[in-house]
C-alpha positions as a Python dict, from the first residue, in 0.01 Angstrom:
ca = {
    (1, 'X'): (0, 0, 0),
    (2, 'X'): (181, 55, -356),
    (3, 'X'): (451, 353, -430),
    (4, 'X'): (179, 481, -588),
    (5, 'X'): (-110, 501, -360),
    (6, 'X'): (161, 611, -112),
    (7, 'X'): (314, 921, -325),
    (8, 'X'): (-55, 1002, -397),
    (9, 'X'): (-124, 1053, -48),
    (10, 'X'): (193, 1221, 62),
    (11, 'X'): (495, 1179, -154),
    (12, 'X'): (538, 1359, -533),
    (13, 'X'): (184, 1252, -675),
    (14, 'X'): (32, 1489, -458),
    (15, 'X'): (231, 1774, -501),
    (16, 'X'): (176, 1726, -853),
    (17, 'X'): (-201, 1712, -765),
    (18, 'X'): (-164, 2024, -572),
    (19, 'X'): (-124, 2226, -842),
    (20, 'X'): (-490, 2138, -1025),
    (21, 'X'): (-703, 2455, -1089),
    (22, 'X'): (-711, 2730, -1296),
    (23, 'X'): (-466, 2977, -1266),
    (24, 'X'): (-414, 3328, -1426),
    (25, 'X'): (-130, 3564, -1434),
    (26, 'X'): (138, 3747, -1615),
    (27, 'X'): (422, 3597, -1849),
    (28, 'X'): (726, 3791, -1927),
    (29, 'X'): (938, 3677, -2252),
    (30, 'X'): (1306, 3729, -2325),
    (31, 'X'): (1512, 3601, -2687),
    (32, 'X'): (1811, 3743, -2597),
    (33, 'X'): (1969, 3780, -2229),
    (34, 'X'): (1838, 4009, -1974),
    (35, 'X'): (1651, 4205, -2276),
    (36, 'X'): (1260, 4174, -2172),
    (37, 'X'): (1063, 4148, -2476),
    (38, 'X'): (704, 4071, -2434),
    (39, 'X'): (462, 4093, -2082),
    (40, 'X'): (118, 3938, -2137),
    (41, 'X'): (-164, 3829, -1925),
    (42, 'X'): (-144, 3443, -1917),
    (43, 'X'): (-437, 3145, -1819),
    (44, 'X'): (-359, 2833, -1740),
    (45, 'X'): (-591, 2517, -1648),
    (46, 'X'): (-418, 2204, -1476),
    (47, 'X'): (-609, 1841, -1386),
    (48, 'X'): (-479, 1540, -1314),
    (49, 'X'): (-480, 1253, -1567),
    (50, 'X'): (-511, 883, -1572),
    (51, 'X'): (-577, 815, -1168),
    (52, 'X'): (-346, 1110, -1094),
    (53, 'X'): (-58, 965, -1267),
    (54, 'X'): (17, 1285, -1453),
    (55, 'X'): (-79, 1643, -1450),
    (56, 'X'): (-229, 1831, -1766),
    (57, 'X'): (-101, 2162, -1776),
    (58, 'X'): (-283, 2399, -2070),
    (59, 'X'): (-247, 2772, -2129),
    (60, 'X'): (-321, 2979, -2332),
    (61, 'X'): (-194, 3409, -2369),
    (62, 'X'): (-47, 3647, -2614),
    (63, 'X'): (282, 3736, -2704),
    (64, 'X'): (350, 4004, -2911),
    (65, 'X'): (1, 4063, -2971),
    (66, 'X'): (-97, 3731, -3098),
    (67, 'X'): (-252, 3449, -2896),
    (68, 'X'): (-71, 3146, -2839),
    (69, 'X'): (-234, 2794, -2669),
    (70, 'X'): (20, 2554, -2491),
    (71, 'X'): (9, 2204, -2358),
    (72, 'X'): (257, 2022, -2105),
    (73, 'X'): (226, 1675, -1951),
    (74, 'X'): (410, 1638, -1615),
    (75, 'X'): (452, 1293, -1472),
    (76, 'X'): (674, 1191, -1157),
    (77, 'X'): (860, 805, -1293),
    (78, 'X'): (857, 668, -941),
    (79, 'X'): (1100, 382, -1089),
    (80, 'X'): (1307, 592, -1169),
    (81, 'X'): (1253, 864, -922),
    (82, 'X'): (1236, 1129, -1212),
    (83, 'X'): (1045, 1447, -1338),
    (84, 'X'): (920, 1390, -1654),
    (85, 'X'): (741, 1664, -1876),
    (86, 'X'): (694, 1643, -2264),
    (87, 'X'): (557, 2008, -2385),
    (88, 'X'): (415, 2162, -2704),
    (89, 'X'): (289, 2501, -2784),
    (90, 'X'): (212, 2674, -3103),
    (91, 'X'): (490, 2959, -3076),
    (92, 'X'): (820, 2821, -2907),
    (93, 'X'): (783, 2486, -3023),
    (94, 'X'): (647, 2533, -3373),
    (95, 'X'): (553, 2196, -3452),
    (96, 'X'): (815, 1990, -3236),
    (97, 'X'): (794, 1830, -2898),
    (98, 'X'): (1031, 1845, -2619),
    (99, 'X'): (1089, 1594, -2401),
    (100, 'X'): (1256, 1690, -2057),
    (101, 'X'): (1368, 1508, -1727),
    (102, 'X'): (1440, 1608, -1415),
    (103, 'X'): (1399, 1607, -1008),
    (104, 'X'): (1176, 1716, -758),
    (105, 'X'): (1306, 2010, -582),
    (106, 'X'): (1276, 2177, -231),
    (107, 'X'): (962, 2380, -360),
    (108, 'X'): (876, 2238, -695),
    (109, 'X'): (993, 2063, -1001),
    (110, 'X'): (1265, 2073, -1258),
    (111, 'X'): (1342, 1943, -1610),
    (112, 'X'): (1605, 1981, -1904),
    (113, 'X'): (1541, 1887, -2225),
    (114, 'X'): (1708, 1964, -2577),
    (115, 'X'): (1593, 2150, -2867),
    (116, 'X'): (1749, 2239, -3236),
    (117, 'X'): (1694, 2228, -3561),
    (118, 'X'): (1896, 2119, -3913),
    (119, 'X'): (2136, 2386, -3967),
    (120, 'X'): (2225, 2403, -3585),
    (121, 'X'): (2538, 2203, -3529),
    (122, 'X'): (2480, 2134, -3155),
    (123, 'X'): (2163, 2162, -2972),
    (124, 'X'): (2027, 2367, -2731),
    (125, 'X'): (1929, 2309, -2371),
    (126, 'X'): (1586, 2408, -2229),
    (127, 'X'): (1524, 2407, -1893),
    (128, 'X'): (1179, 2429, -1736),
    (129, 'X'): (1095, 2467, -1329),
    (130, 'X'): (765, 2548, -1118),
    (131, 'X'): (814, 2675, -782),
    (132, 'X'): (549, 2642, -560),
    (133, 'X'): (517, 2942, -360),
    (134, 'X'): (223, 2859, -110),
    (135, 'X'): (-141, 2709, -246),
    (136, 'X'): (-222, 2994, -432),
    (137, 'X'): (35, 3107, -634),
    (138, 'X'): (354, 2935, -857),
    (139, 'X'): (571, 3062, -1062),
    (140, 'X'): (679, 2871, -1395),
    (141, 'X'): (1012, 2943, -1544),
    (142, 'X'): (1204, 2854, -1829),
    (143, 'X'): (1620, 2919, -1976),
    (144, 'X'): (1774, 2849, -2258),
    (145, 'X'): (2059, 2700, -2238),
    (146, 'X'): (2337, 2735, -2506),
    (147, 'X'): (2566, 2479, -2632),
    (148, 'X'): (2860, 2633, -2429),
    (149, 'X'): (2651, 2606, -2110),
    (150, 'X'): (2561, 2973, -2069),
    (151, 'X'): (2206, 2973, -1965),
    (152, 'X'): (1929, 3297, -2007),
    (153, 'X'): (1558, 3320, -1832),
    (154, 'X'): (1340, 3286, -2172),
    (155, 'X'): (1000, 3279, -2012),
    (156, 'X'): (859, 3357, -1665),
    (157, 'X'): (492, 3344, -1551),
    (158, 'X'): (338, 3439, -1242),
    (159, 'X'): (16, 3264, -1132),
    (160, 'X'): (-244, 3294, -903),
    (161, 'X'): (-507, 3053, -813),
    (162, 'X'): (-862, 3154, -957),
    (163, 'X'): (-1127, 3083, -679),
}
């Protein structure tokens, strides 16, 4: 049996495939530390692509009163032994992609990736997790993480399974 077939039936491919469904919830939004600035009611749709080599995460919500659509590919490099996620969204992102890499944790996942922009002399760290709670709910959460280190929650949503 291959490291694949093998983390597919009990290693990092199925916890990755635990998470397909569709999900709703609340997101809370922060720009600047501890200062909440947005709440909305958040959907979310995940499936497995390519022989459940990656998960498709999409979502869609509204912040500040206007909707928002999202899209994240999560993949678990079993060469490597990585998390990998690459993540675009039509209000955070603008028209950029991040790439991030991480590890599998205790309940979840966990990837860092860099942002900025010309005008910015040193980029900015992003740092995105999803902790598996039990089979019906997650929580997704994401920091910024300034060029000094200092990191702030940015984004937070609670899910629940849909039945």
């Amino acid at each position: 049996m291959s490291k694949f077939e093998i983390s597919k039936e009990s290693g990092q491919h199925l916890r990755l495939a635990s998470l397909v469904g569709n999900w709703e919830g609340n997101t809370r939004t922060w720009f600047e530390k501890d200062i909440l600035a947005d709440e909305s009611p958040m959907e979310g749709q995940m499936t497995m692509l390519m022989d459940d080599r990656f998960l498709n995460y999409e979502y869609q919500g509204v912040l500040n009163g206007k909707p928002y659509q999202g899209k994240m590919i999560w993949a678990y490099d079993l060469g490597n032994e990585k998390c990998q996620c690459s993540w675009i969204d039509s209000f955070h992102m603008g028209t950029g992609i991040l790439h991030s890499e991480g590890q599998a944790t205790k309940n979840g996942f966990e990837v860092t990736g860099q942002y900025g922009w010309i005008g910015i002399p040193e980029p900015w760290g992003w740092r995105t997790e999803i902790e598996l709670i039990n089979p019906d709910q997650i929580i997704i959460r994401a920091f910024n993480i300034s060029p000094e280190g200092d990191e702030a929650k940015a984004t937070e949503t609670i899910y629940h399974r849909v039945i």
